[in-house]
N, C-alpha and C positions, 0 to 999 in steps of 0.2 A: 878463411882458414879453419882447417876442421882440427879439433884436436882429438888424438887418439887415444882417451883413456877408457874406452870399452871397446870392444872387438866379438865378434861373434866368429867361431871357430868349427869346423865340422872337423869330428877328430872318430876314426874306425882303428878297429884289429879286424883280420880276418879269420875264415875258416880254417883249421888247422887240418892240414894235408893227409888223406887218407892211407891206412896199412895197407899193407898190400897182402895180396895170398897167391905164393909162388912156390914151385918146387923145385929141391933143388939133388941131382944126381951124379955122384960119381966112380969114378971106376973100384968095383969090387963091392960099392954098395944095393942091395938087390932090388930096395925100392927105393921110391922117391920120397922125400924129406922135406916137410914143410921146413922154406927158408923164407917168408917174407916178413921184411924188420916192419919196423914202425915209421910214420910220417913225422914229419918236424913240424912243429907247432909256431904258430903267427905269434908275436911277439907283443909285447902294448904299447901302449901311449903312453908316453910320464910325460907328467910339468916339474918342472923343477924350477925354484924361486933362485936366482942367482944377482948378488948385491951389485954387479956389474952394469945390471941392466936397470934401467930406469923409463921407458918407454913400451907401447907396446904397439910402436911402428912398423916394427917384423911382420905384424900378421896384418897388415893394410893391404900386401896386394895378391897374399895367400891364404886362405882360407879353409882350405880342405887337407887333411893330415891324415895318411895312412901306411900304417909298419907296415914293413915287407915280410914277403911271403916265404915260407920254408921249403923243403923239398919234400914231394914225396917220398914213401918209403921204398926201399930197393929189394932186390934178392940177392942171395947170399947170405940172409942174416946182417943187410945192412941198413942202418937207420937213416932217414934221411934229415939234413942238416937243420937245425933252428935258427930262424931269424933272429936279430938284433932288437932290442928296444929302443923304439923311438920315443928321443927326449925334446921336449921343448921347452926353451927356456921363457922366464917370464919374471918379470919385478920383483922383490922382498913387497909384499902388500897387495899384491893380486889376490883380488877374489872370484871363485869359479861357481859360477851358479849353470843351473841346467835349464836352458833355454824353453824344453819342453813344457815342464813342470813352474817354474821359476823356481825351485830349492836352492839352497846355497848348503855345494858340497864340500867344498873346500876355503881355506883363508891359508896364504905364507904371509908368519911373522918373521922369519929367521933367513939368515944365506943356506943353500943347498937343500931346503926341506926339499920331500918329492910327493907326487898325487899321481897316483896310477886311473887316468881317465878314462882309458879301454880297457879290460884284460883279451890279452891273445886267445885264442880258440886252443884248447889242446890237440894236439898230434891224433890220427887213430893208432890203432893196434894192430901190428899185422899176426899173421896166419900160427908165427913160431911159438907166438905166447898159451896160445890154446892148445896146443899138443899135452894132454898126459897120459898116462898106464890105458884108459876107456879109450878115448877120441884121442888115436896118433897120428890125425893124417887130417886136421880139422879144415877144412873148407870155405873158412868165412874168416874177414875181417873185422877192425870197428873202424866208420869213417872217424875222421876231425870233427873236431867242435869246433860247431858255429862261431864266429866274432860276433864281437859290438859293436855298435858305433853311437856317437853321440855330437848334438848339438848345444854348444857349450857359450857361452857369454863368460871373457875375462874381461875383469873393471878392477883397474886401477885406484887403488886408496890413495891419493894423497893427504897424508897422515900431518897434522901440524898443533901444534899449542895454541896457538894465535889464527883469528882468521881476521882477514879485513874486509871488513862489507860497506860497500857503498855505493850511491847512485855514478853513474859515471861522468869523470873528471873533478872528484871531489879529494885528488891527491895519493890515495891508494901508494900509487907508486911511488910518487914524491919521498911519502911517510917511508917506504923499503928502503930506498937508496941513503936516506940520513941516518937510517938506525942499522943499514948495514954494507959490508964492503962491496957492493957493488951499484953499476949505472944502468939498470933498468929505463927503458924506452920510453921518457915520456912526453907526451905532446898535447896541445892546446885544444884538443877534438876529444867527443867523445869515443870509447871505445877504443883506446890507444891500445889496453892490454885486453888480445882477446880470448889468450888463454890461461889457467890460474897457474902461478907461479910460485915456488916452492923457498923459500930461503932460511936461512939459520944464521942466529942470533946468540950476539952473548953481553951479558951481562951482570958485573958485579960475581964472575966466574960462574955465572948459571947459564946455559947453554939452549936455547930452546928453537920451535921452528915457525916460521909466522908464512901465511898462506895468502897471497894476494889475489882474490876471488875477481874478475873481469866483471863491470860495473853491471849493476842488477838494477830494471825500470819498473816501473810500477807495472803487474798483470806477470813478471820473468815467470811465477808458476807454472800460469798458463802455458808458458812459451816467446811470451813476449821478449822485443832486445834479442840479445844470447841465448834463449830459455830458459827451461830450469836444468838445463845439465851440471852444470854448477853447485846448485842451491844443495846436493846432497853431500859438496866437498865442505860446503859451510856447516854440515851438522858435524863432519869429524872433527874440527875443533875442541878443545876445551874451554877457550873464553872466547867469548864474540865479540868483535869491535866493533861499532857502529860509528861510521866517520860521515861528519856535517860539516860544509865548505859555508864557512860564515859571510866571504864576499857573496852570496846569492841572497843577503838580506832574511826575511822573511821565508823563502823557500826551504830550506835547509831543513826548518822545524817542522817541516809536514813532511819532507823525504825520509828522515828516520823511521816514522810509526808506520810512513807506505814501506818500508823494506820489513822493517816487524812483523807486517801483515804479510809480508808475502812468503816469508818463514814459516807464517804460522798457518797460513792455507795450503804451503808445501806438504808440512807436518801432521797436519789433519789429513790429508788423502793420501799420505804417503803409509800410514800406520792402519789406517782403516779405511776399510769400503764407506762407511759411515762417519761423516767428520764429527758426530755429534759425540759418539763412541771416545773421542779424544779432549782429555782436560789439560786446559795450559795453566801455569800458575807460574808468577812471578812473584818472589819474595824475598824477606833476607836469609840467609846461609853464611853462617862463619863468618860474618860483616862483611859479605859481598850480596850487592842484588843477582840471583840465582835463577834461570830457567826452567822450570819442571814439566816435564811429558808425563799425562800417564794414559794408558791404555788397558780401559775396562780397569781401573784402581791398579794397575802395575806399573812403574815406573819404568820409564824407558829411553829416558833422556834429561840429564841434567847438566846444564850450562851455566858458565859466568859470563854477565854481562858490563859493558865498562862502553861510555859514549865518550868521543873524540871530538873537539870541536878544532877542526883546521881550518891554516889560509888567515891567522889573528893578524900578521905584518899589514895586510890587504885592508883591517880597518882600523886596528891598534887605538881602540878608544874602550876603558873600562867600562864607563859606564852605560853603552852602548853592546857590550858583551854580556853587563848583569842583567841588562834591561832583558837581553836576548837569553838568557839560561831562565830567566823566572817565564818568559811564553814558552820556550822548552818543557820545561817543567808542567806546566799544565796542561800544553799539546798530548805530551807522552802519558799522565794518569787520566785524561779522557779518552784516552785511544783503548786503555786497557779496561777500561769501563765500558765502553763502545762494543769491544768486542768479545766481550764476553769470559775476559780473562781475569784471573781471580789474583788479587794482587792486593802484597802487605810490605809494602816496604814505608819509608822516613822519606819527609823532604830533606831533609838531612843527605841521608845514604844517598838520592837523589844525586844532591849537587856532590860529594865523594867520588862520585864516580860518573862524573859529567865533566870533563877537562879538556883544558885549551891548548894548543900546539899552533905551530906553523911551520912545514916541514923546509918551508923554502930558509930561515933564518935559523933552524935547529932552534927555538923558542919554546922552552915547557918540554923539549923530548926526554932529557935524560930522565927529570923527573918522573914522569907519564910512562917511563919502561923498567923502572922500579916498582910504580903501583903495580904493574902487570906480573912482574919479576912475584911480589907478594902473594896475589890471587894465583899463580899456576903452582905456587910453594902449597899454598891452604889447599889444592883442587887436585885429589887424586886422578891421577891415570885411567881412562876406562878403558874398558874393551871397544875400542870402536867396532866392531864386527856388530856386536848387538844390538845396535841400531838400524841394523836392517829388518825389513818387517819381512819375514818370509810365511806367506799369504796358504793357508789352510788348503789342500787340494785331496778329495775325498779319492782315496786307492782303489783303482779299479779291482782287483784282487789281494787276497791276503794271502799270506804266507803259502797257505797249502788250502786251496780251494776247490771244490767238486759242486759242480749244478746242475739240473735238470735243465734240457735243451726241450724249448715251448714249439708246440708243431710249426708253429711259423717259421720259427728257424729253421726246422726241420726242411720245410718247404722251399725255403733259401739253399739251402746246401745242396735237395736234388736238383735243384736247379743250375744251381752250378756246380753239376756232376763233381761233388766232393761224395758223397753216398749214393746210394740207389733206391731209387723207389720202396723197393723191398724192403732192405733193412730198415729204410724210415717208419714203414706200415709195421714190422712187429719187433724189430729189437729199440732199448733204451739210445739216446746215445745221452753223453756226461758230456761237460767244458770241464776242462780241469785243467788248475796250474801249479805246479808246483816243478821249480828250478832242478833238483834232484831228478824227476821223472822224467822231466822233456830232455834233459844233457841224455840218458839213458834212449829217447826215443831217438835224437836228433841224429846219434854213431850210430845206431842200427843198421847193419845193411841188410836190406828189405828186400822179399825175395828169396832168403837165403834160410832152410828151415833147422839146419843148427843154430847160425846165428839166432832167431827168434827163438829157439828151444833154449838155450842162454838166455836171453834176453829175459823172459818170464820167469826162468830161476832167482834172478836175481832179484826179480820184484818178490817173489815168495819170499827171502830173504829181509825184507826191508817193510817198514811198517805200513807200505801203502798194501798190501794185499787183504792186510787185517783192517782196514780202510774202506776197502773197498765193501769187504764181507759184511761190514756195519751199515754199510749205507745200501745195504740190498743191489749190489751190482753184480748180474749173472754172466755167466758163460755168455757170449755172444754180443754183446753190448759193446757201441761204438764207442769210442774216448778221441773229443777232439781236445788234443794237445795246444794250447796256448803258448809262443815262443816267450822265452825271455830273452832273446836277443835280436834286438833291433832291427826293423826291419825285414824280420822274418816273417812267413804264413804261416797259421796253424795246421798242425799234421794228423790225422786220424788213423789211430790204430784198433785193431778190434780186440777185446779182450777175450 
């Protein structure tokens, strides 16, 4: 069974429908009248978070998302119609990252936020808008702007106070069903639950959510078991529960510090290229043993921890439980010693938060969800979003960029008849990108020697001509145009 808490989405706007340039004559009138309206514009994409929804099974067996298209522009002086925005709905807690890049563009905390993921292409201009007292009879239009489109990753947050971690069949769910109203699936095999299950809790009038994580094996980082698709719902928690099934004898006390380590080898390649880059510490905090991430001296994750020993009906002998918390106890401070992890806590604090349950007999629970009730009281709220590590990606272009194109390229382009020979041999050509310049190159209709006698006006106007003049760019010199929108070519126009 696959669960569907990430999805990858192709989501476009399109071109926005070209003006038109028409005339229009009627009786008594001597000439002809520029009458071509303007083109309707493509519409966008929105997400919008809606608390209805809780899945993000909708996009499993659709994938590709595109607003419709406008109408051309008419004559008569009539405009042609705009499309609709297309909305997509999606969880309270989706987050939208850009498949390309990996960036994370967006987070919904709330019901009806919205995140415009394409914006539509504008409309062109037809023919009517250029008419004044000089130019009554203008001849050119402006096509549409280009659309976007983009490759989008939604990932679901499942958001919880409580997580439950543990090897599999060590009661997980057992523990759910007695501390809340419901009957969860469980059964005598590993891997009963195979995907994390979300529940809400109350207690002593405090309300909170505990997170039943699908059983995690020693290597799940790697992939191993279930993988790690998982191990990232276990860092949104605020306290970590680590549950050990005491009928497994001896066992139990080495599956704890293997699930620790595999958090903490999650944690380390999850934050940095470089695990070494990553400092764990475990210590006290507010008299709870506490989690600490830092990255390069920055904090970036802090956790309470609290170990569960279930399954006590199964041997119900004390001194067989103390015997087993004192090899507990020194399994867990050689582990952190072992691996590298900087650790200041009390055998004390220790055994406080090393406790017994058994979820078959409700044995130790109410007490054991008051300790916890305590720890999420002392344990502010984070922002879970800022536990994403979103990974440094050097920008092909800045804001408003202009380069010198090296004969090589040069040599490239006549090759593939984008220039000519000629102009390669004695004019400059530039790459230049700037979002402002190309929307102005992309409605251009070309061809057309008012439209481009406009067209250069308007750069005169605008700070890129004084730009240009600075960086010695003469009459005659090619400018290849860089698209900013998706999937576009670059365009070369000659200045």
């Amino acid at each position: 069974m696959r669960f569907y808490d990430e999805v990858t989405i192709n989501v476009q706007s399109g071109k926005g429908w070209d003006g038109t340039v028409t005339w229009r004559r009627e009786a008594g009138v001597a000439f002809w009248w520029p009458s071509g309206g303007n083109g309707g514009k493509w519409w966008s994409v929105i997400l919008q978070a809606l608390k209805d929804e809780n899945t993000l099974q909708t996009y499993r067996y659709r994938a590709t998302f595109k607003a419709n298209p406008g109408e051309a522009g008419k004559s008569r002086d009539q405009y042609g119609s705009n499309a609709e925005d297309l909305i997509l709905y999606v969880p309270v807690g989706t987050l939208i990252r850009d498949k390309l890049t990996d960036e994370i563009l967006y987070t919904f905390t709330k019901d009806g936020e919205q995140y415009t993921a394409v914006r539509g292409g504008e409309g062109g201009v037809g023919n009517i808008h250029f008419k004044d007292a000089v130019h009554q009879y203008p001849t050119f239009c402006l096509l549409g702007e280009p659309g976007h489109k983009k490759e989008l990753v939604l990932e679901l947050q499942l958001l919880a106070d409580v997580a439950l971690i543990g090897t599999p069949s060590v009661g997980k769910t057992s523990i759910i069903n007695s501390i809340s109203n419901t009957k969860a699936k469980v059964a005598d095999y590993p891997f009963t639950t195979l995907i994390p299950n979300l529940w809400s809790v109350t207690v002593q009038k405090t309300n909170f959510n505990v997170i039943d994580i699908p059983g995690l094996i020693k290597g799940a980082a790697e992939g191993r078991g279930l993988g790690n698709a998982f191990l990232r719902h276990v860092l949104k928690a605020r306290v970590f529960c680590l549950i050990g099934d005491i009928s497994r004898y001896d066992t139990w006390i080495h599956e704890i510090p293997e699930l620790l380590e595999e958090i903490c080898t999650y944690t380390r390649t999850k934050f940095s290229k470089d695990p070494n880059a990553v400092e764990i510490q475990i210590r006290e905090d507010k008299g709870m043993i506490t989690l600490f991430i830092y990255e390069e001296e920055k904090l970036v994750i802090e956790k309470r921890m609290i170990f569960l020993i279930n399954k006590y009906d199964l041997v119900n002998d004390p001194d067989i439980l103390k015997e087993y918390k004192a090899q507990f106890r020194k399994e867990i401070l050689e582990f952190f010693k072992k691996n590298k992890i900087w650790t200041k806590i009390t055998k004390k604090l220790l055994d406080e938060h090393t406790l017994t349950i058994s979820a078959a007999t409700h044995f130790g629970v109410d007490e054991r969800l008051k300790k916890i009730v305590e720890m999420l009281k002392k344990t502010d709220i984070q922002e879970v979003y800022h536990i994403e590590n979103i990974p440094h990606h050097e920008v092909k272009h800045s804001e408003n960029s202009i380069r010198n194109i090296s004969d090589h390229e040069k040599e490239v382009l006549v090759n593939e008849n984008y220039i000519s020979a000629t102009d390669a041999q004695y004019v400059s050509v530039r790459e230049i990108y700037n979002e402002e310049f190309a929307k102005l190159v992309w409605m251009l209709q070309r061809g057309n020697d008012e439209a481009e006698g406009r067209f250069w006006k308007q750069i005169s106007q605008k700070w890129l001509l004084e730009e240009f003049e600075n960086r010695g760019i003469q009459k005659g010199d090619i400018f290849k145009v860089l698209s900013p929108y998706s999937g576009q070519p670059p365009k070369y126009i000659q200045y």
